[in-house]
C-alpha positions in Angstrom: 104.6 104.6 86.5 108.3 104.0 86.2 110.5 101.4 88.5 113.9 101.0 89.0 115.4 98.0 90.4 114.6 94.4 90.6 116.0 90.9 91.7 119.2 91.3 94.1 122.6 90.9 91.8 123.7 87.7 93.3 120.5 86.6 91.3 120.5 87.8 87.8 120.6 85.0 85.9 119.4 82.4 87.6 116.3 81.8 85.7 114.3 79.6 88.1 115.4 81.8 91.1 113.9 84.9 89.2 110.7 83.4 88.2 109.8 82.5 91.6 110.3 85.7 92.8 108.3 87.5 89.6 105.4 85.1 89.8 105.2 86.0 93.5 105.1 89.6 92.6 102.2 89.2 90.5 100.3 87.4 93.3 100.9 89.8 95.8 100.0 92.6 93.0 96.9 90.9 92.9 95.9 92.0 96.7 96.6 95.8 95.9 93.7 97.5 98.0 91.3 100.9 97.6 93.4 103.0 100.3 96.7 101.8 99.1 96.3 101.6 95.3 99.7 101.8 94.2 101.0 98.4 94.0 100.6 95.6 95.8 99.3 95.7 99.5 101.3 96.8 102.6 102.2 93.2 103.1 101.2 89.7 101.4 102.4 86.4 102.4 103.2 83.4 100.9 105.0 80.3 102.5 108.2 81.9 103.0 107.7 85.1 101.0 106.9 88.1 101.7 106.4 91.1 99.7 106.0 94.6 101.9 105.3 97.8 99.9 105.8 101.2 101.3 104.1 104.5 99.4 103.7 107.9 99.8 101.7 110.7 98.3 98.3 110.5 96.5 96.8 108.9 93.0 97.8 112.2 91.3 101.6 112.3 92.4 103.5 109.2 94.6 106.7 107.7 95.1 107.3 103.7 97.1 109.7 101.0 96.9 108.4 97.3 97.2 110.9 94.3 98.6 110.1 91.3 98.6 112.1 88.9 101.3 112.6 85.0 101.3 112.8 83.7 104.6 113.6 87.4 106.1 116.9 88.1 103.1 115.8 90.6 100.7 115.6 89.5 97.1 114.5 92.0 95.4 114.1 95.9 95.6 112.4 98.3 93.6 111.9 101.6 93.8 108.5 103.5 91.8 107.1 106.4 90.6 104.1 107.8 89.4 100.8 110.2 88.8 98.9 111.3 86.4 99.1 111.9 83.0 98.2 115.1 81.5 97.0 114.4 78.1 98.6 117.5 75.7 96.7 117.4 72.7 93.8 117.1 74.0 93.2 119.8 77.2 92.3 123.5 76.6 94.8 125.8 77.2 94.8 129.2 79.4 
C-alpha cells in the first residue's frame, strides 16, 4: 500500500498536536472490518475525533483517502493505494 498525505500544514511540527492525531489513527485502524478491509472502518469515534475512511475497488486493486476531523475541522488527509503483489521470481511464466 502507498499513502500520501498526513497531518494538515498548519500542524507539522507541533509534536503533541501530531501524536494525538497518530495515536487516534491507530485506534480507529484497529476497527477495520471484513467488508471494508482496507483501513480503518467507514467511521470511528472518539470524544471529539472522528476518523471517516472512504474506498473503492477490491482486495486485489483499490484506491481511498481517510480524514480524520477534530470537532468537525479536518486535521489530517491521506490519500492510499493498493493491491496485490505479484511475486516475480517465484510464478511460472506463459
Amino acid at each position: 500500500m502507498s499513502y500520501t498525505g498526513g497531518v494538515i500544514p498548519e500542524l507539522i511540527g507541533n509534536v503533541s498536536e501530531a501524536k494525538r492525531i497518530f495515536s487516534f489513527l491507530k485506534q480507529a485502524l484497529l476497527h477495520t472490518t471484513p467488508d471494508h478491509p482496507f483501513r480503518g472502518p467507514q467511521e470511528y469515534c472518539c470524544s471529539n475525533l472522528v476518523y471517516q475512511c472512504g474506498a473503492e475497488g477490491n482486495i486485489a486493486h483499490f484506491t481511498g483517502k481517510e480524514i480524520i476531523f477534530d470537532n468537525s475541522r479536518v486535521v489530517f488527509i491521506q490519500d492510499f493505494i493498493g493491491g496485490n503483489i505479484v511475486d516475480k521470481l517465484h510464478t511460472s511464466k506463459p
